[in-house]
matplotlib code that plots the C-alpha trace (Angstrom):
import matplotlib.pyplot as plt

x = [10.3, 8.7, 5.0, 3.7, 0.8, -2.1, -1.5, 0.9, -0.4, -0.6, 2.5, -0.8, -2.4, 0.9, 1.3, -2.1, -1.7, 1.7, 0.2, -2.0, 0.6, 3.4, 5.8, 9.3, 12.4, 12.6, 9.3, 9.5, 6.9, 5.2, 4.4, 1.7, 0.8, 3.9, 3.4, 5.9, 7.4, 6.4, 4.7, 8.3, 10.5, 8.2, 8.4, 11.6, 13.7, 11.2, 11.5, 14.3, 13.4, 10.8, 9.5, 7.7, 5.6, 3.9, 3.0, 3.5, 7.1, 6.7, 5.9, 8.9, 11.5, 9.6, 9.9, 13.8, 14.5, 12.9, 14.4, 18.0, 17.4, 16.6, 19.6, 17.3, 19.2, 17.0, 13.9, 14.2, 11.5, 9.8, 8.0, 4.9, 1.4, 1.3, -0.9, 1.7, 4.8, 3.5, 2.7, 7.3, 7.7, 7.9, 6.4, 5.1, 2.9, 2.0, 0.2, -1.6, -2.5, -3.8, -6.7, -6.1, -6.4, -7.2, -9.6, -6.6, -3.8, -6.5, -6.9, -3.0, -2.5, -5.5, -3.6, 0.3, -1.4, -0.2, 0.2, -0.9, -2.4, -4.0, -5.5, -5.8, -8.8, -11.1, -13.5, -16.3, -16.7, -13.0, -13.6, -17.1, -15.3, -12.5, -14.4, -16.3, -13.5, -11.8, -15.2, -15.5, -11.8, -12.2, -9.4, -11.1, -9.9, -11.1, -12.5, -10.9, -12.4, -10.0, -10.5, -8.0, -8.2, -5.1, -5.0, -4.7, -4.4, -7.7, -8.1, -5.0, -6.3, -6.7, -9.9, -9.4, -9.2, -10.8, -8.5, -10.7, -11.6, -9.7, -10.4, -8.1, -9.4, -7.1, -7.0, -4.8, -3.3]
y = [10.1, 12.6, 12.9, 14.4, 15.4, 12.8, 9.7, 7.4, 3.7, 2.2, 0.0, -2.7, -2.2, -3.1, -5.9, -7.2, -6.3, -7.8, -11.2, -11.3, -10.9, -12.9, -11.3, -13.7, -13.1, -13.1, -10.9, -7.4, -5.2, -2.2, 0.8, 2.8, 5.9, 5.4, 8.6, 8.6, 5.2, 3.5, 0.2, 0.6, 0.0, -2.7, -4.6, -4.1, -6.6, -9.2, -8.6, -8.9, -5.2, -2.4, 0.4, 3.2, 4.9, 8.4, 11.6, 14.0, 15.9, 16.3, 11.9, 11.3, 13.5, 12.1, 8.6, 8.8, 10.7, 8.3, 5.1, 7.0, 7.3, 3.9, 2.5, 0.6, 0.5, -1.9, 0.7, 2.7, 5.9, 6.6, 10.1, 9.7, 8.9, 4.6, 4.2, 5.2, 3.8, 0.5, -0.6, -1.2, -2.7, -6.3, -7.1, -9.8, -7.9, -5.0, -2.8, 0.5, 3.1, 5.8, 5.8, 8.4, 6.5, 3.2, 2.2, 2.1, 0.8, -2.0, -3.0, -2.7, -5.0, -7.2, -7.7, -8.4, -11.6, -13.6, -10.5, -10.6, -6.7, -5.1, -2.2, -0.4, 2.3, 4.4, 5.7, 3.7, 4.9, 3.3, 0.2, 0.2, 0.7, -1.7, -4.4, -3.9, -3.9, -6.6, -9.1, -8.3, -9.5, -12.4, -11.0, -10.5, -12.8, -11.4, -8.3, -7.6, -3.9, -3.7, -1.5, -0.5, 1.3, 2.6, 2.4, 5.7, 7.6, 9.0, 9.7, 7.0, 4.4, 3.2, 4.0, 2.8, 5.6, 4.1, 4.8, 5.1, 1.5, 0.8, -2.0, -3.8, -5.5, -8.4, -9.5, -11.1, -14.5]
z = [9.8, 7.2, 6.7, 3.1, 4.3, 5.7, 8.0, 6.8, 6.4, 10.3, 10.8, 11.8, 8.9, 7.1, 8.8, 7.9, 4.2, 3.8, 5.9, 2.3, 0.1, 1.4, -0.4, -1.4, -1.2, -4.7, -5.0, -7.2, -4.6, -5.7, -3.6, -5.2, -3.6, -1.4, 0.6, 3.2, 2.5, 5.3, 3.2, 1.2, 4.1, 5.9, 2.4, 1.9, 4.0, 2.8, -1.0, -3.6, -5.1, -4.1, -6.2, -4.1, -6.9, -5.8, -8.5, -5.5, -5.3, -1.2, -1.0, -3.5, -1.4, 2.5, 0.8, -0.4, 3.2, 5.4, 3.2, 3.2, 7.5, 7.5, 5.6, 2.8, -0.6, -2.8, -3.5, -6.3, -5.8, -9.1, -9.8, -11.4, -12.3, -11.5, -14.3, -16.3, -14.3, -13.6, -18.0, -17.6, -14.4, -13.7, -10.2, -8.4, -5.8, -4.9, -2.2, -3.6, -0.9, -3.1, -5.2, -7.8, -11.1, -9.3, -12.4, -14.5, -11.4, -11.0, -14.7, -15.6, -12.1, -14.2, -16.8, -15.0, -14.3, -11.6, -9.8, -6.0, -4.4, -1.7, -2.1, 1.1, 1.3, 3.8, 1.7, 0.9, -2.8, -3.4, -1.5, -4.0, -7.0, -6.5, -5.2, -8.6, -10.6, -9.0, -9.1, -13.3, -13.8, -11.7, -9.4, -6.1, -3.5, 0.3, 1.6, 5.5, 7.2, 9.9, 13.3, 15.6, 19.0, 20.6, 24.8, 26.1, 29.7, 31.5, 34.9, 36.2, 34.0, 30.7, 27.6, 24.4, 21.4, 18.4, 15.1, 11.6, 9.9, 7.2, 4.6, 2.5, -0.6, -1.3, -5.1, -8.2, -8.7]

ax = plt.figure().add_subplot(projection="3d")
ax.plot(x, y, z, "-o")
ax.set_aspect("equal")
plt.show()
């Protein structure tokens, strides 16, 4: 799989966020921030229609490589800034993984009303920011910080490796 740069979402963490938004199979899921597609191609078997939504040339061509290795033909890859992608698209729910212009993503979500979204974040100032913006629109719904730690090999046995926390703030309809 390619990698634009950064970690791509853990497939756990996906599992969690995609547990909150219980996508149907006649769901239209949004990827925002999409990175390397990984959210995209978890969603997409459960979904009628993905968009993976990133402003970055390297996450648009590591998104339509990794979806073309894995044989996924109902996600169409969209270059550009989400604030400005998302006013045409009808969705249902939708999963945003970056935080550049998450004021606007947040407000536009607001206002798709009932739309259901995570918003995965490791920074506190983003988790801050969307939990206030979420709480003013009467969209926030649950607040999970999730920690994983990953078993590895020392001295013939086994220590657990902490990964970073990650919280997802769960909100919309």
């Amino acid at each position: 799989m390619l990698y634009p740069g950064g970690t791509p979402t853990q497939p756990e963490i996906i599992a969690v966020a995609l547990s909150k938004l219980a996508p149907r199979p006649t769901d239209v899921f949004a990827d925002i921030g999409c990175g390397s597609g990984s959210v995209s191609i978890a969603a997409a078997p459960l979904v009628k229609h993905v968009y993976a939504i990133d402003d970055r040339d390297e996450a648009v061509h590591a998104t339509s490589e990794n979806l073309k290795e894995c044989g996924i033909d109902n996600v169409s890859v969209l270059k550009g800034n989400a604030a400005l992608v998302l006013g045409n698209l009808e969705i249902d729910c939708a999963f945003i993984g970056g935080s550049k212009n998450i004021e606007r993503v947040l407000e536009i979500l607001n206002k798709k009303a009932p739309v259901r979204f995570v918003v995965s974040a490791v920074r506190i100032e983003i988790v801050a920011l969307a939990l206030d913006i979420m709480k003013k629109n009467n969209s926030f719904k649950e607040l999970l910080q999730i920690q994983l730690s990953r078993g590895n090999e020392l001295s013939g046995g086994t220590m657990l490796k902490p990964e970073n926390p990650v919280f997802l703030i769960v909100g919309g309809a």
